[in-house]
Backbone as CSV, one residue per row, in Angstrom:
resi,resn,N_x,N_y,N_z,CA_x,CA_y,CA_z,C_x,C_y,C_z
1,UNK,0.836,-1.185,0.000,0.000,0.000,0.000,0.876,1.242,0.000
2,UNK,0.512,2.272,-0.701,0.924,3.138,-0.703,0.875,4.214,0.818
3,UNK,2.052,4.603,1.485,1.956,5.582,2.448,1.090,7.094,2.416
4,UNK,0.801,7.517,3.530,-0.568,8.508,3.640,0.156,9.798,2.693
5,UNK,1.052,9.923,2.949,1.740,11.149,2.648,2.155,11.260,0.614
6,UNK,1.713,9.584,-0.050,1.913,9.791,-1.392,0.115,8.831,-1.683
7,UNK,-0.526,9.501,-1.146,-1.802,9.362,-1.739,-2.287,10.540,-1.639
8,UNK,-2.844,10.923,-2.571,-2.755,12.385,-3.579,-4.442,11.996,-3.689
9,UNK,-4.643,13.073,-4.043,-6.566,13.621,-4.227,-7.502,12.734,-4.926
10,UNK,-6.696,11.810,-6.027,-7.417,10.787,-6.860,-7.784,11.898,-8.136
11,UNK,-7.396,13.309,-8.432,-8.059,13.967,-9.074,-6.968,14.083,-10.486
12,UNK,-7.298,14.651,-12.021,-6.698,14.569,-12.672,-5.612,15.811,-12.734
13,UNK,-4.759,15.603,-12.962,-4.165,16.798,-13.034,-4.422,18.271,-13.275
14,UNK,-5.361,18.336,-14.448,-5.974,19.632,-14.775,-6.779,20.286,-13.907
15,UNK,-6.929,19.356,-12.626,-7.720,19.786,-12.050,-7.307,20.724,-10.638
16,UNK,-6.099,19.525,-10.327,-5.497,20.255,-9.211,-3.851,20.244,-9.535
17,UNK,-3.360,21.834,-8.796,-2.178,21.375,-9.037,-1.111,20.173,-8.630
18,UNK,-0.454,19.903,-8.825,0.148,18.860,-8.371,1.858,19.264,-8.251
19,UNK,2.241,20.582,-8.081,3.637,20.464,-7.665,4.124,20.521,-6.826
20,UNK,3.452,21.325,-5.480,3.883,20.623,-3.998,3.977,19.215,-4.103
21,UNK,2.694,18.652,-4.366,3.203,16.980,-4.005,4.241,16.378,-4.211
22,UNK,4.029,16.469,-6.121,5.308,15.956,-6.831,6.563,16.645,-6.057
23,UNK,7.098,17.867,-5.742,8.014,18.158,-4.944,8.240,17.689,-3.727
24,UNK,7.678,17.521,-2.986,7.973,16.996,-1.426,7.992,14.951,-2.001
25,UNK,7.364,14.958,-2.584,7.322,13.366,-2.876,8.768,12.537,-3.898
26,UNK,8.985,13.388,-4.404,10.331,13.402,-5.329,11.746,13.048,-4.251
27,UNK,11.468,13.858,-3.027,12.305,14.387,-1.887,12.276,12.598,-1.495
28,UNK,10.883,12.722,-0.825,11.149,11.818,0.129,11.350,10.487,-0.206
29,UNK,11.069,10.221,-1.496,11.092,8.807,-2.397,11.964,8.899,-3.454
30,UNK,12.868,9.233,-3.590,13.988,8.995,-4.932,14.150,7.770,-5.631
31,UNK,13.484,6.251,-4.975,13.411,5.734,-5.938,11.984,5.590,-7.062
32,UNK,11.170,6.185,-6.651,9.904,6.860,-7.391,10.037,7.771,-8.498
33,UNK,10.056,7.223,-9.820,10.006,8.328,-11.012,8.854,8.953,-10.582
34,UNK,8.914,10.345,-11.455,8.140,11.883,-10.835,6.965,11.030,-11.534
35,UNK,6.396,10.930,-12.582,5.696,10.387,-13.109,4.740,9.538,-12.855
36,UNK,5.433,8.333,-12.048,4.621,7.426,-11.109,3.985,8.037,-10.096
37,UNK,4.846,8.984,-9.644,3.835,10.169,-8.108,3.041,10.880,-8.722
38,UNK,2.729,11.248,-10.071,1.675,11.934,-10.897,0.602,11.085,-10.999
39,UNK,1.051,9.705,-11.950,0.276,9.176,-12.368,-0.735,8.184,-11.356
40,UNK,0.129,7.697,-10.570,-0.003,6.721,-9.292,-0.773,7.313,-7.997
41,UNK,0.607,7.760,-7.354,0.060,8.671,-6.365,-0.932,9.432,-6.507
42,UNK,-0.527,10.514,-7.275,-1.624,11.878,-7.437,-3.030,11.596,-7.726
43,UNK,-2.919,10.665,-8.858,-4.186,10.522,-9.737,-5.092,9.663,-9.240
44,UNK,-4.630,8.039,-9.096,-5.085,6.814,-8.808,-4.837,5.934,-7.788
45,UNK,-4.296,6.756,-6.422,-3.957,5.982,-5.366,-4.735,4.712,-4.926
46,UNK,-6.017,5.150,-5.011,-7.220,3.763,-4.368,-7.188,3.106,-5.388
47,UNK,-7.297,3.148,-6.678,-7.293,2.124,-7.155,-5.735,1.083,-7.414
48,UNK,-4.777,2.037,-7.053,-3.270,1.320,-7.132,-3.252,0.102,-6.378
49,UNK,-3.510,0.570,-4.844,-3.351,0.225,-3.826,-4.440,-1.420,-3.748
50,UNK,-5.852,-1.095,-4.660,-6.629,-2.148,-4.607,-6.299,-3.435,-5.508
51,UNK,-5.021,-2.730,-6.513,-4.571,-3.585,-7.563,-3.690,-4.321,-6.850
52,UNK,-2.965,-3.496,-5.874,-1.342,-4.014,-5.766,-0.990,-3.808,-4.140
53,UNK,-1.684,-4.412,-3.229,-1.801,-4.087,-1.869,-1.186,-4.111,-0.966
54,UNK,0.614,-5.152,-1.861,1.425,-5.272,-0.963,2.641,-4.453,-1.627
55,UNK,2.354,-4.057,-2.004,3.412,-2.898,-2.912,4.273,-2.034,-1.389
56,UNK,5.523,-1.803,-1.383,5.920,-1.156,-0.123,7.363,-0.102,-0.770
57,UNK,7.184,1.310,-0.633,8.140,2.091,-0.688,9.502,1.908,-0.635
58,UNK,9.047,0.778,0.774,10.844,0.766,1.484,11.683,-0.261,0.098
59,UNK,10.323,-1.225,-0.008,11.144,-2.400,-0.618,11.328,-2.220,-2.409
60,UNK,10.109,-1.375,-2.709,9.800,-1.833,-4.459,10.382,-0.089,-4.935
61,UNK,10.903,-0.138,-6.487,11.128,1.221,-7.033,10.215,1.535,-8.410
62,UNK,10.249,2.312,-8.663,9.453,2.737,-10.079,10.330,3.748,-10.892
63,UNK,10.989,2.864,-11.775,12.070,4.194,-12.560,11.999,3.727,-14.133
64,UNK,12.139,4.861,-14.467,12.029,4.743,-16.284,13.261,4.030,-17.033
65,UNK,12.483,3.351,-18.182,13.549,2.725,-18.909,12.854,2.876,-20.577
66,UNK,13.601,2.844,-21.261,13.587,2.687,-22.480,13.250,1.753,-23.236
67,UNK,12.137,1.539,-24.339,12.101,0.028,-24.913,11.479,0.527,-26.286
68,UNK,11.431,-0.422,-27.347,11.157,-0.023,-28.472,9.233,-0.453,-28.450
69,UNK,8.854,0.440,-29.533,7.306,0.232,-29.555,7.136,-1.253,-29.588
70,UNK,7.655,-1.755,-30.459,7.469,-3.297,-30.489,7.513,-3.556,-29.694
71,UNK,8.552,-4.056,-28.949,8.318,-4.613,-27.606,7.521,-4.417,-26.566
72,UNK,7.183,-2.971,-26.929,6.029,-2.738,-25.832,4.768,-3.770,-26.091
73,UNK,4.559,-3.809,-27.583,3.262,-4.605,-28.015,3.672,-6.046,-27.930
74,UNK,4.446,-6.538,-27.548,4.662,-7.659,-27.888,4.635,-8.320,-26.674
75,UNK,5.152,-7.425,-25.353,4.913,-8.285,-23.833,4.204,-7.097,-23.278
76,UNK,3.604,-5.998,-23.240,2.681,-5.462,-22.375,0.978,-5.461,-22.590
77,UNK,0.367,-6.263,-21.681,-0.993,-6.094,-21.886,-1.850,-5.727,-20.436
78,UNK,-3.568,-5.601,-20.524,-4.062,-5.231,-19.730,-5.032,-6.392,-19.272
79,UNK,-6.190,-5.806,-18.541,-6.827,-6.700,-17.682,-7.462,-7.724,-18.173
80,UNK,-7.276,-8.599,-17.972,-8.248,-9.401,-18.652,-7.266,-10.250,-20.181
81,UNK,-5.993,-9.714,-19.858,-4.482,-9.817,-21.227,-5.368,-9.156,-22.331
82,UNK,-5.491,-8.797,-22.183,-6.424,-7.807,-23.130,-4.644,-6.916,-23.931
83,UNK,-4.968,-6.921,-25.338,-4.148,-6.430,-26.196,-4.793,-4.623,-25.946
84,UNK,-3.625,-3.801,-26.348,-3.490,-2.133,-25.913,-4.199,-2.006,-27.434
85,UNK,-5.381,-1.847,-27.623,-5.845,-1.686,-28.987,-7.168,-0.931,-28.871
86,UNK,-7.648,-0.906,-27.694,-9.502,-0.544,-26.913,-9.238,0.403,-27.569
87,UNK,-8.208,1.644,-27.572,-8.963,3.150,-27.550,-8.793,3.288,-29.479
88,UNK,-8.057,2.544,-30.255,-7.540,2.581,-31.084,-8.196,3.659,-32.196
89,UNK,-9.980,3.301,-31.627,-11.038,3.394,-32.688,-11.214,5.176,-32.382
90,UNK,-10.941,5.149,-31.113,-11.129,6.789,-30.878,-10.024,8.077,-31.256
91,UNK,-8.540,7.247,-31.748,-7.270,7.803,-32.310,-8.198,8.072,-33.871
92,UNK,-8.223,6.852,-34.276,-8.604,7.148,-35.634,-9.598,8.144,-35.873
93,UNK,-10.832,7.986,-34.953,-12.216,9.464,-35.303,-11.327,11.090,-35.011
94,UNK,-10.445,10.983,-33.927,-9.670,12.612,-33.568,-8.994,12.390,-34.420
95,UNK,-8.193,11.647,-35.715,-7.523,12.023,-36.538,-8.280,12.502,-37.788
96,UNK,-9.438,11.695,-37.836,-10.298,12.200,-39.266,-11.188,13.372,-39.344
97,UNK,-11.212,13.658,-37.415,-11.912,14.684,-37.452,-11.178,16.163,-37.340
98,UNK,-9.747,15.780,-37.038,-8.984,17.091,-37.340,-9.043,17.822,-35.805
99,UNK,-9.605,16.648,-34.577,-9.278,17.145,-33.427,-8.069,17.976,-32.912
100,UNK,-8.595,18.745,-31.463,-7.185,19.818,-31.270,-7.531,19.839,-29.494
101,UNK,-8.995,19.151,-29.113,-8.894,19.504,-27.564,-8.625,18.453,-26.567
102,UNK,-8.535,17.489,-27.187,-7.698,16.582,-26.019,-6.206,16.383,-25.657
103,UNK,-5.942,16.887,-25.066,-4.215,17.297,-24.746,-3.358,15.977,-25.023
104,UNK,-3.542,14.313,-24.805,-2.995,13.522,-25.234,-2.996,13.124,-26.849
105,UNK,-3.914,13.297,-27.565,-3.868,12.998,-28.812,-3.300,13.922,-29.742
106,UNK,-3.581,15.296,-29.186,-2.772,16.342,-29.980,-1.297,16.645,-29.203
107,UNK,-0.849,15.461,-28.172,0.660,16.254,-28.322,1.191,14.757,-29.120
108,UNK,0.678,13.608,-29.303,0.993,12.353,-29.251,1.358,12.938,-31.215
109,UNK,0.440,13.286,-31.928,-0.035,13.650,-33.162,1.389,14.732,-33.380
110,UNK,1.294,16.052,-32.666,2.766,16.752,-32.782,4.202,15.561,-32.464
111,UNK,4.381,14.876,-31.052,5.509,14.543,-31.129,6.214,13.449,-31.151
112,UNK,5.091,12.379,-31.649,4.979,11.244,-31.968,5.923,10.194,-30.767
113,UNK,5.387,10.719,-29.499,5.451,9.577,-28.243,4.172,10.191,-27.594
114,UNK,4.241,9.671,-26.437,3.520,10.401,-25.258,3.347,11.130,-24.474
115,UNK,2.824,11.951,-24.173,3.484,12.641,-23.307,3.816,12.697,-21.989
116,UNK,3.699,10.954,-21.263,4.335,11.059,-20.067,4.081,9.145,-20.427
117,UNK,5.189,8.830,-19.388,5.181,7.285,-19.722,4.150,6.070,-19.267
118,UNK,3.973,5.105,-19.901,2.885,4.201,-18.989,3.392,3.530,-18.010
119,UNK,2.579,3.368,-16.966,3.564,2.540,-16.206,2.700,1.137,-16.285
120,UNK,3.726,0.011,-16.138,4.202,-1.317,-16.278,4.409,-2.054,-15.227
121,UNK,4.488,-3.297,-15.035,4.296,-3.938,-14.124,4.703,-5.204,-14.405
122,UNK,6.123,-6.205,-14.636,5.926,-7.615,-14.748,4.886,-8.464,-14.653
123,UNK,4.318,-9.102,-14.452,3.045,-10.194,-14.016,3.600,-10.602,-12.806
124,UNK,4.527,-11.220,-12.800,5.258,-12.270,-11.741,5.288,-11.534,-10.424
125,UNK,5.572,-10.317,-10.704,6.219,-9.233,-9.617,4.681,-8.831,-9.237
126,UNK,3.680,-8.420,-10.134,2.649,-7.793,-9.426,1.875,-8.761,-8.617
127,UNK,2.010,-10.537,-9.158,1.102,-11.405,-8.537,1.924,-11.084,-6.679
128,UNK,3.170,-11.035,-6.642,3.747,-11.294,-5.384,3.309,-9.921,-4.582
129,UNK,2.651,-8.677,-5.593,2.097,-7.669,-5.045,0.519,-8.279,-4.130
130,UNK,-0.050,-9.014,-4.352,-1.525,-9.460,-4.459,-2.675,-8.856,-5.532
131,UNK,-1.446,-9.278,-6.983,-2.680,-8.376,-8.402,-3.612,-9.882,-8.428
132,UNK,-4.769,-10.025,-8.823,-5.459,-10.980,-8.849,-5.022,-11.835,-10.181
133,UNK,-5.345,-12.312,-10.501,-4.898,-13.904,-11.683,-4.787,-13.248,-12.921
134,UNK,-6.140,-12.195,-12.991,-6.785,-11.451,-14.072,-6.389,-10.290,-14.443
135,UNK,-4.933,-10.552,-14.941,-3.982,-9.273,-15.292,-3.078,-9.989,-16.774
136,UNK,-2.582,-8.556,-17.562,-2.100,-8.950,-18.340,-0.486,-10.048,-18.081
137,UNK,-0.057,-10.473,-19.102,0.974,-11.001,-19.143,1.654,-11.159,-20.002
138,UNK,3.215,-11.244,-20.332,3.749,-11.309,-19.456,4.506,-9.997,-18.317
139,UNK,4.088,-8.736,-19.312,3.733,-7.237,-18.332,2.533,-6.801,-18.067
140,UNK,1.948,-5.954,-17.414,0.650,-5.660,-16.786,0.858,-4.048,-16.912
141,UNK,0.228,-3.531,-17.805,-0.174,-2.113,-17.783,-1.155,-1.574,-16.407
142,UNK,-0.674,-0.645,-16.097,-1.133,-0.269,-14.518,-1.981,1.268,-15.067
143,UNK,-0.994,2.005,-15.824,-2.255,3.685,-16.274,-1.750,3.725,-17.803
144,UNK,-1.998,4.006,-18.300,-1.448,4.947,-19.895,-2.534,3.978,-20.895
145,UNK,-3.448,3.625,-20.778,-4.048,2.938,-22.048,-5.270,3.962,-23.130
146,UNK,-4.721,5.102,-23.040,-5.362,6.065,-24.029,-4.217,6.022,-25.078
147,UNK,-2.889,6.408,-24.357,-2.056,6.551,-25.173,-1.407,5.132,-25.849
148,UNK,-1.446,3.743,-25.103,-0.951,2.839,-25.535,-1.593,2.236,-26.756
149,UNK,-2.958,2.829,-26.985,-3.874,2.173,-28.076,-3.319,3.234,-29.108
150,UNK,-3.424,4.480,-28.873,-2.982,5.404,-29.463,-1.666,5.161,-30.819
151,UNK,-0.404,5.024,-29.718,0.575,4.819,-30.018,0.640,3.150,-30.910
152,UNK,-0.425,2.638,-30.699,-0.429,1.360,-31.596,-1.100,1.484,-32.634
153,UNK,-2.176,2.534,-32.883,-2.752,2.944,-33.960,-1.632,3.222,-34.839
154,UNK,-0.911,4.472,-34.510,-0.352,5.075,-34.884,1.205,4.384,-35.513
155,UNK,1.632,2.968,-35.007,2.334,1.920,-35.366,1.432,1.629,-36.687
156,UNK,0.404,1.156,-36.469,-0.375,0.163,-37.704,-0.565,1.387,-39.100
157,UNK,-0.685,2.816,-38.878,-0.691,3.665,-39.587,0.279,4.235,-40.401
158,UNK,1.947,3.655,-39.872,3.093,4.379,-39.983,3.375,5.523,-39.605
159,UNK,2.848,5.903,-38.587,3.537,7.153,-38.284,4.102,7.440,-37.245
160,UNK,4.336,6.151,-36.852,5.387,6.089,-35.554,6.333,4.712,-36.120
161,UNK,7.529,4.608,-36.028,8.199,3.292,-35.863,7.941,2.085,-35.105
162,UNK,7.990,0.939,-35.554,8.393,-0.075,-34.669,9.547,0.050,-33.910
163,UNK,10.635,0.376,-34.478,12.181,0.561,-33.894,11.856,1.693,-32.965
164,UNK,10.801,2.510,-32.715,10.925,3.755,-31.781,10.890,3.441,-30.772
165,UNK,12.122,3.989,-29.976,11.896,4.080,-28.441,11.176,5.282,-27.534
166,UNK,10.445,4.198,-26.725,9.481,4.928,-26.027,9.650,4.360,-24.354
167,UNK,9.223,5.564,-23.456,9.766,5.550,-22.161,8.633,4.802,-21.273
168,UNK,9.070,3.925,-20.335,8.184,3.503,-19.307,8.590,3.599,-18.195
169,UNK,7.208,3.274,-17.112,8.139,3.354,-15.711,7.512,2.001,-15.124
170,UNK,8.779,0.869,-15.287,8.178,-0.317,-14.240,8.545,-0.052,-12.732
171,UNK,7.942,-0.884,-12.293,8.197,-0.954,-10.929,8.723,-2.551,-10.434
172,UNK,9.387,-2.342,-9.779,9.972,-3.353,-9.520,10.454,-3.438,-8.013
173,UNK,10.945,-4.691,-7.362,11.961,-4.570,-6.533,12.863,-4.026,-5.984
174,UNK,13.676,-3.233,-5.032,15.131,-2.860,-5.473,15.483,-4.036,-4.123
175,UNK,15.153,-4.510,-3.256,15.768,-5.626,-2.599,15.046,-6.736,-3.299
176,UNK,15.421,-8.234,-3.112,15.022,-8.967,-3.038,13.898,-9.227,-2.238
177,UNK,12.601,-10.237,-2.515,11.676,-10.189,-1.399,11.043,-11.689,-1.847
């Protein structure tokens, strides 16, 4: 479970600010990418915590790494192993319709990544969290599946690479457990 002090409002960013948090939370957790305290903390604490209940600060980290789109599609899925493809249909209508007000599709469209990373989750590692059976495998997408359908549209379309690297933040271990 996440500690009192990095469970954040549940609200979206636009809504509230979020740089005290992210600042004091950056401080006190260095092995926490800022991102994960946005996306995690800030945004979706109750539901993190209901996914992943034994998750512990002291023991587990969340830091970004690099991987190519492919690979993202090739071992990251969602609930149910559900393939990153759900929103796919809604990339394609904001592209035909020449959309401009949803802040992920029009920066994804300008800078052909995302604009903040998904975070990830081994299977193996989240079952030892207490994730239930009914998670992807053999990674488990935890937030970003606007942009992950997105960014796979946008694979099947050509206008992103397979070879492109794109940023995630797993979480993992940093002791043994």
């Amino acid at each position: 479970m996440l500690p009192v002090e990095l469970k954040g409002p549940g609200n979206t960013i636009s809504y509230t600010s979020p740089d005290v948090f992210l600042t004091e939370n950056t401080r006190r957790f260095p092995d926490l990418d800022p991102d994960f305290i946005l996306q995690i903390c800030f945004e979706h604490p109750r539901r993190f915590d209901s996914l992943l209940p034994h998750f512990d600060v002291k023991l587990h980290a969340a830091q970004r790494v690099s991987r190519s789109v492919s690979w993202f599609y090739g071992n990251v899925r969602y609930e149910r192993n559900q393939e990153l493809d759900f929103w796919g249909w809604q990339f394609g209508n904001f592209l035909a319709s020449g959309e401009t007000n949803y802040k992920i599709f029009t920066h994804m469209i300008a800078e052909k990544n995302w604009p903040f990373p998904p975070v990830i989750l081994p299977a193996n590692f989240a079952f030892q969290l207490g994730a239930s059976e009914d998670i992807g495998r053999p990674y488990y997408l935890i937030e970003g599946t606007h942009q992950a359908s997105y960014v796979r549209r946008m694979m099947q379309l050509e206008m992103v690479s397979r070879d492109k690297l794109v940023e995630l933040v797993p979480s993992k271990p940093t002791i043994a457990i």
